[in-house]
C-alpha positions in Angstrom: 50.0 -45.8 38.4 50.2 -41.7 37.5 47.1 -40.1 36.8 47.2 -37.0 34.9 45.2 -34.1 35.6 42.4 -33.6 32.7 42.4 -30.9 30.9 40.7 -27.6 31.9 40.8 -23.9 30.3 42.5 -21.2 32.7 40.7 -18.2 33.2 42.0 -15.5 35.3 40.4 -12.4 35.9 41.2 -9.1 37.1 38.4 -7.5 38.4 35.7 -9.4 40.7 32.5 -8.4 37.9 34.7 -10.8 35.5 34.6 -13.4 37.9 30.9 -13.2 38.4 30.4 -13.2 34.8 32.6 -16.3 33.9 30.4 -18.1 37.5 27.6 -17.0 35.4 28.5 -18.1 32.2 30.2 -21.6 32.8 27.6 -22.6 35.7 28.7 -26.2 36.9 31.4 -26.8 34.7 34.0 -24.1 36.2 36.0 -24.2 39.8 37.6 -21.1 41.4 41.3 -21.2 43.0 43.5 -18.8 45.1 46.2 -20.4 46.6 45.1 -23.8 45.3 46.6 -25.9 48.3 42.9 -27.9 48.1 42.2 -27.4 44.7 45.0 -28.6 43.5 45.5 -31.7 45.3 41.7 -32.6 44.5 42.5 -32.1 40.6 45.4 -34.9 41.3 43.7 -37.3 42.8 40.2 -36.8 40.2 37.9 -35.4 42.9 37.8 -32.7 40.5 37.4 -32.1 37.0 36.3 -28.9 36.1 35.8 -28.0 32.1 37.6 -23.9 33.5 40.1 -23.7 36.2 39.0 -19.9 37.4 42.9 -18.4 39.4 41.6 -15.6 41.5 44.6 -14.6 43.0 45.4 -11.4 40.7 42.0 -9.5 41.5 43.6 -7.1 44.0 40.3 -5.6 45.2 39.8 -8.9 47.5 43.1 -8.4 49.1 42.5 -6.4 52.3 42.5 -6.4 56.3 40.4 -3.6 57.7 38.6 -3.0 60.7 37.2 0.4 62.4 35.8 0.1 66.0 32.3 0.8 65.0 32.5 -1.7 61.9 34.6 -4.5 63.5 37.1 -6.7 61.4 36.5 -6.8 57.6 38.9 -9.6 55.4 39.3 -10.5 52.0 39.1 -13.5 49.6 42.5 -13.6 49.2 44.4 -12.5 52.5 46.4 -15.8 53.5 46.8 -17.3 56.7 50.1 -15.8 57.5 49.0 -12.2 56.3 46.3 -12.8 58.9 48.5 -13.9 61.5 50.9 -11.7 60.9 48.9 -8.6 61.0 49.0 -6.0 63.9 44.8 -5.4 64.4 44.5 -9.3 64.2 47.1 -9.9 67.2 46.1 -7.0 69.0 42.0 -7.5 68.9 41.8 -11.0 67.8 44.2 -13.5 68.8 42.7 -16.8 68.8 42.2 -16.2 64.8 45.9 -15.9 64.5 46.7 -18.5 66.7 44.0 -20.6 64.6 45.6 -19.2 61.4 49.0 -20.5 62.8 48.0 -24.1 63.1 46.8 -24.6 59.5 49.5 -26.9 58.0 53.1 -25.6 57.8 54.6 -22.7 56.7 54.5 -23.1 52.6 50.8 -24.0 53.1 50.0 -20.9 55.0 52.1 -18.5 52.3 49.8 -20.0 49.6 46.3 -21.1 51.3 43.7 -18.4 52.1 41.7 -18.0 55.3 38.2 -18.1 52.4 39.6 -20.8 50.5 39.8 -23.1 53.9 36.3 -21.9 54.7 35.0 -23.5 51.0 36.8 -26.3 51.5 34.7 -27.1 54.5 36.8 -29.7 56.1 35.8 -30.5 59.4 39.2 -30.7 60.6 39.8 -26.8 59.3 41.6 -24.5 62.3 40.2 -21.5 61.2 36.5 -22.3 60.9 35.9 -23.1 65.3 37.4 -19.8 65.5 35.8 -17.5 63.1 32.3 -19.1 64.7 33.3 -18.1 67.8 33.8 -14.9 66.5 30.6 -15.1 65.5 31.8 -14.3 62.0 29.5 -13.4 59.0 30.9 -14.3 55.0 29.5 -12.0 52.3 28.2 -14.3 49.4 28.0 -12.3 45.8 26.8 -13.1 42.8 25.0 -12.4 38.7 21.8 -11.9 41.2 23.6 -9.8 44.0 24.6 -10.4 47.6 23.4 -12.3 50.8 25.2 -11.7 54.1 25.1 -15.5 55.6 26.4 -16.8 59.3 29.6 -18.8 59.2 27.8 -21.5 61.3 25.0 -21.1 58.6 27.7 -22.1 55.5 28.5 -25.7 56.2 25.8 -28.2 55.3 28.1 -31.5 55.8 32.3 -32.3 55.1 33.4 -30.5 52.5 29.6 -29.5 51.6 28.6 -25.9 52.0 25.0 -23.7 50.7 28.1 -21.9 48.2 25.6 -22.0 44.8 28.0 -22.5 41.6 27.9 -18.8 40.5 28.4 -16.9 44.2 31.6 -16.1 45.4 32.7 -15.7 49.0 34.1 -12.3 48.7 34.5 -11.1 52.4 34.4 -12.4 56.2 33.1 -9.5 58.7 33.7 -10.1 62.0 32.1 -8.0 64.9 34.3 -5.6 67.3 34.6 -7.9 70.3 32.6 -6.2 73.7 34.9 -4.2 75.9 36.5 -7.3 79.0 36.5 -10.0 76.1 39.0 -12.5 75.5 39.2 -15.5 73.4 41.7 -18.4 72.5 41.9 -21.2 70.2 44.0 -24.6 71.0 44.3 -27.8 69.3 45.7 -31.2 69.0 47.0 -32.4 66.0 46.9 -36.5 65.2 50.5 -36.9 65.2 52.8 -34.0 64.5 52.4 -30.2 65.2 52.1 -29.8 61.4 49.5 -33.0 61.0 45.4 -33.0 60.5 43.7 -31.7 64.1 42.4 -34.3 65.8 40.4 -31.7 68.1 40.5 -28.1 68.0 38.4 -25.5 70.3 37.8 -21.9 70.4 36.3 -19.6 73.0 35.5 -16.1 73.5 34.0 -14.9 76.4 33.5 -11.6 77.5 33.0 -10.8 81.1 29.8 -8.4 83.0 31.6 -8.4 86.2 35.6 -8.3 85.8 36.8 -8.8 89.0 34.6 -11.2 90.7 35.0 -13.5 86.6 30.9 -13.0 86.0 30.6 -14.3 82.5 28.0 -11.9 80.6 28.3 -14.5 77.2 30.6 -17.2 76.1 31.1 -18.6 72.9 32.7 -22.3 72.5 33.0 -23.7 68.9 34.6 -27.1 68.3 36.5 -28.9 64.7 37.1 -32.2 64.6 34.6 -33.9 66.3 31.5 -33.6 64.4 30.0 -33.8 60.6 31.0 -29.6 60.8 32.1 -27.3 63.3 29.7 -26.4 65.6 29.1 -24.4 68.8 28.7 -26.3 71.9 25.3 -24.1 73.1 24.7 -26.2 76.0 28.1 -25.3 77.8 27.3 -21.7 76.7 24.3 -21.1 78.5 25.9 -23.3 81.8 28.7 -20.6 82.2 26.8 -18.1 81.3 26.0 -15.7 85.0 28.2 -17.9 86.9 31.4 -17.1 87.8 34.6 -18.5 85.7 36.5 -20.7 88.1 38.5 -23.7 87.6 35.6 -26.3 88.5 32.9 -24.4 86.1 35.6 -24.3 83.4 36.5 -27.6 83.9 32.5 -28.7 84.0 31.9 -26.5 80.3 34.2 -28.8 79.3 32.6 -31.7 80.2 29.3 -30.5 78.7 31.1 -29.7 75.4 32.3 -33.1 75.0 28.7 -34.5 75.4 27.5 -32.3 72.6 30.3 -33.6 70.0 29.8 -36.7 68.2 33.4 -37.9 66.9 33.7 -39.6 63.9 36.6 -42.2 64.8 38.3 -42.8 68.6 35.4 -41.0 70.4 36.2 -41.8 74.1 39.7 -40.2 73.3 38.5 -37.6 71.3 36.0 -36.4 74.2 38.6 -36.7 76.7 40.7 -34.4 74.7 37.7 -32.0 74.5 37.2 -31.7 77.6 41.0 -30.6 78.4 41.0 -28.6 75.7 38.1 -26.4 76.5 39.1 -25.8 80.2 42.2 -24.8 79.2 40.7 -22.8 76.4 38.4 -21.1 78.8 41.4 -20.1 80.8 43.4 -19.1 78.3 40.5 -16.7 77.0 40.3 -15.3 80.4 43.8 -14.3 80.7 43.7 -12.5 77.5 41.2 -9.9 78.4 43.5 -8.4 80.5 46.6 -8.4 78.2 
């Protein structure tokens, strides 16, 4: 049996203060879209059914990738996730967001999708999302009423649930300038296929006090996948943190990670991955300071 998409109204501003107004104005009954790879597939399967269809994707002012040392990294609604893995600063300062850009779906998907719009979406299978928490990413929230500046790991309530009100916007993600002898990396497992749903995906940064003797000063581990949301694994944190990164501690962080997740479906081989994934993660990260 076909089911036919119900009828909306398509709206498509210009300029972000026509957004806000139409957010404003049609409070509940509208649904923003960029590249639509979510939205779109919601609208055919009646997950959605919005009274305005608001296409975002010609308001140029949210199209940007700029970062300053003092600022850090700032990106807009609408960069996808090949601009971001394609782009020079991103490559260059921080890789494990392109190589988390470059595991979202396949090619067509990442012409069309944006990093924000995967954020809203809030799956908890989502590449990007581990990484930008590891990151320790901020997403700047506006509105009729103004701004709020909100922690990634603040935004996600539940699957696909977020603290998004109907008439905000995620305009921006701001993302620190990493401390001098950091280094991060993001790996994953898909279910089947290298273009299929992750089944577990982790993402470190660490950054080093002591580079020659591996001292870790702080470490970051986010995990997607294996939880309700993506979450930081705090626990294997604050065990590497002062102790030098060898093999066994990496391989014990990943052992401590797994015990914080809580799978949804094939948990013993879920955590098993884990705890591959975040040694390997952690020595990945280390590796990339120096490159």
């Amino acid at each position: 049996m076909i089911r036919k998409i119900k009828e909306f109204e398509y709206l498509n501003p210009s300029i972000l203060s026509e957004l806000i107004s139409f957010l404003a104005e049609y409070k509940g009954r509208a649904k923003m879209f960029a590249g639509g790879t979510d939205v779109l597939i919601q609208l055919k399967e009646r997950k959605l059914s919005p009274k305005y269809l608001i296409d975002i994707k010609n308001i140029s002012e949210l199209n940007y990738i700029n970062y300053s040392e003092s600022e850090g990294l700032k990106i807009g609604a609408l960069v996808t996730h090949t601009s971001l893995a394609n782009s020079e600063v991103i490559r260059e300062k921080y890789s494990l967001l392109a190589e988390a850009s470059l595991a979202v779906g396949v090619l067509q998907t990442r012409n069309r999708g944006t990093v924000v719009g995967n954020i809203c979406n809030a799956s908890p299978s989502a590449d990007t999302l581990p990484a930008l928490i590891a990151l320790d990413a901020t997403l700047k929230l506006v509105s009729f009423e103004g701004e709020r500046i909100v922690k990634i790991e603040k935004f996600f309530t539940g699957p696909f649930k977020t603290i998004l009100k109907e008439t905000e916007v995620v305009t921006e993600i701001q993302i620190p300038s990493l401390p001098h002898h950091s280094g991060g990396a993001y790996l994953w497992l898909p279910k089947i296929t290298s273009v299929d749903e992750t089944l577990v995906g982790a993402a470190v940064v660490v950054n080093l006090e002591d580079l020659k003797n591996k001292i870790c000063a702080n470490a970051r581990i986010s995990l997607g996948s294996v939880a309700p949301i993506p979450f930081r694994a705090k626990m294997a944190e604050n065990f590497v943190k002062g102790k030098k990164l060898e093999s066994m501690i990496c391989k014990e962080a990943g052992e401590i990670t797994a015990n914080e997740s809580s799978p949804r479906s094939r948990a013993e081989y879920r955590k098993e991955m884990i705890k591959i994934l975040v040694k390997r993660s952690l020595d990945k990260a280390l590796k990339n300071i120096n490159s």
